[in-house]
N, C-alpha and C positions, 0 to 999 in steps of 0.2 A: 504494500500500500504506500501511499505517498508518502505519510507519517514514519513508517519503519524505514523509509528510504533515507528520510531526513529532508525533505524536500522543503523548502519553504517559500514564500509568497514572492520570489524574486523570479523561482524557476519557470522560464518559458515552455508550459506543456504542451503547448499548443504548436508552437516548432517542431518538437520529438516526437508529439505522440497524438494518435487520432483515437478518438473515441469510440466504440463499440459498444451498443446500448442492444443489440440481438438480442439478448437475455437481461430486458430490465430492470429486474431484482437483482442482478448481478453484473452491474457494467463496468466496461474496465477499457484502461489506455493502451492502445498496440501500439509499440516503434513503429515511425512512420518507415517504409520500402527502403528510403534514400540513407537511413541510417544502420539497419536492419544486422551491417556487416560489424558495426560497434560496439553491438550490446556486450554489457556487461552486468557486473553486478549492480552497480549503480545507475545504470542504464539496461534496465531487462525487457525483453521483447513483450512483456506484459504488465501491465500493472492493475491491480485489482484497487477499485474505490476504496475507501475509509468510511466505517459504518458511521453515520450522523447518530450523534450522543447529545446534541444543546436542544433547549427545549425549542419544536418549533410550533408554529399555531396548525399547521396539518399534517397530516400521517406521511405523507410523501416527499423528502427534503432531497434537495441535490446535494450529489457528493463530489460534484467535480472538484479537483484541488485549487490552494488557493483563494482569495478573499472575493472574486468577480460576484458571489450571487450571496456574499453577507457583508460587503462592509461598511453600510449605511447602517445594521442592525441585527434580528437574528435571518439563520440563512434561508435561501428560498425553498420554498414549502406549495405542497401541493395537496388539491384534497383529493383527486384519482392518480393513477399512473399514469394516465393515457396523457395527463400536464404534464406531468413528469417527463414523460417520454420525448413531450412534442418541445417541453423544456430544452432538454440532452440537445436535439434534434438540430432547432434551429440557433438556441442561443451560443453551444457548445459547436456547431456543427458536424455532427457524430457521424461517422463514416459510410459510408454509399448516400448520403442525404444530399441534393439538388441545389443548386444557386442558383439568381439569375441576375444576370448582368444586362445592366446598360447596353447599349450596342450602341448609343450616340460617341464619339469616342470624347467629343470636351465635355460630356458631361462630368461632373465631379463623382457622382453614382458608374462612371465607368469601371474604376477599379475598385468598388467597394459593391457587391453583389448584394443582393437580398436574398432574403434567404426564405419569401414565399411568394410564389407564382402570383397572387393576386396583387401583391405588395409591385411587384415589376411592374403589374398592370397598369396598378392605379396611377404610378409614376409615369408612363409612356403617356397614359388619358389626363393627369391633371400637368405636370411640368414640360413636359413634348407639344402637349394638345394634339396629341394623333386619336385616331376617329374609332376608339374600341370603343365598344358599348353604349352605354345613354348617359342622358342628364341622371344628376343623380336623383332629382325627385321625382321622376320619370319614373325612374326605375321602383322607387320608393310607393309610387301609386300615391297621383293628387286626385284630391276629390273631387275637384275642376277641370274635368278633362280636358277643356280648351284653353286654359292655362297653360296646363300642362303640353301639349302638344307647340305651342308659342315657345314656352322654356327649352321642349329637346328642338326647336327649328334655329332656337338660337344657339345654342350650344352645339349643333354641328356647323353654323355659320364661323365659328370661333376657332373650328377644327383643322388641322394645317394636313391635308391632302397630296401626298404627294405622284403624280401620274405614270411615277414607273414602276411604283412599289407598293405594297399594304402590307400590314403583320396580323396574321392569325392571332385570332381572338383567343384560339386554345392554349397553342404549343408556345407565344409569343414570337415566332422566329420571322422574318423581315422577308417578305413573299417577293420576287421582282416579276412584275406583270408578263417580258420580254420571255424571261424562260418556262413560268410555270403557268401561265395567265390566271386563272382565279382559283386552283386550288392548290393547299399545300403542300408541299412534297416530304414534308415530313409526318405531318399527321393524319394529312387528306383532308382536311375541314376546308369548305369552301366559304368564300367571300361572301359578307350578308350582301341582298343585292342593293340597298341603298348606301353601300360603300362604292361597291361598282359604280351607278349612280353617277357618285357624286367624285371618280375620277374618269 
């Protein structure tokens, strides 16, 4: 564990070691590949969490090493696993688990991914102003339907369209009209048609 290792709040675990949450009630740090030929004792191809001992406010506390998820107070806590998990997952980002990146390349989100699919989304739809999905009260369901229809005509009016390209609404990946024309070649989802439309 990290504690018998001697490891203290300095150590970059996140350098050496990826996370493995497969089993978890039992998750634990694997050497990362590029180190792999290193291990030692102080460095082992494995390291099993440190069972949480302080008192927390739910049954589910993370164990990762390190002060990241307690040191405003006690450490974080969960009332199922499945937080836990999704904890481990994206905060930690535990091994085989997804990013998704920018593809604008100035954006400042270029080299700092997200780490959930909706989360890219909303970021492509509210700081890009590219044309996935609707207004948000649209979506929301207004009681004023002709409001509402005014608000999503203005909100794609706002929307920056570009004529040789679109990005799937699923997969997020950058469609070019030239090779694939409207559907995706990664996930096959096709273009709604008022995106066509409206290039």
């Amino acid at each position: 564990t990290p504690s018998t290792l001697g490891w203290d709040d300095s150590m970059e675990v996140n350098k050496f070691y990826a996370l493995d949450v497969g089993n978890p009630k039992e998750p634990y740090l694997e050497l990362r590949a590029e180190y792999k030929g290193e291990a030692s004792s102080l460095f082992p191809l494995q390291v099993y969490l440190d069972k949480v001992t302080d008192e927390t406010k739910f049954p589910h506390s993370c164990r990762y090493p390190g002060k990241l998820c307690w040191k405003d107070g006690p450490r974080r806590s969960f009332r199922r696993p499945a937080d836990l998990d999704r904890h481990y997952k994206f905060v930690h980002k535990a091994l085989g688990h997804e990013s998704f990146q920018c593809d604008h390349p100035l954006c400042s989100r270029h080299g700092e991914p997200f780490t959930r699919r909706d989360h890219c989304r909303d970021h492509y739809k509210d700081y890009h102003k590219e044309d996935l999905g609707t207004y948000k009260m649209a979506r929301a369901g207004s009681k004023n339907k002709e409001v509402s229809e005014v608000m999503q005509r203005a909100w794609q009016d706002e929307r920056i369209c570009d004529p040789s390209w679109w990005r799937c609404s699923k997969c997020l990946d950058r469609v070019w009209i030239e090779n694939s024309k409207w559907q995706c070649p990664r996930c096959n989802k096709s273009c709604e048609q008022g995106r066509i439309e409206r290039r």
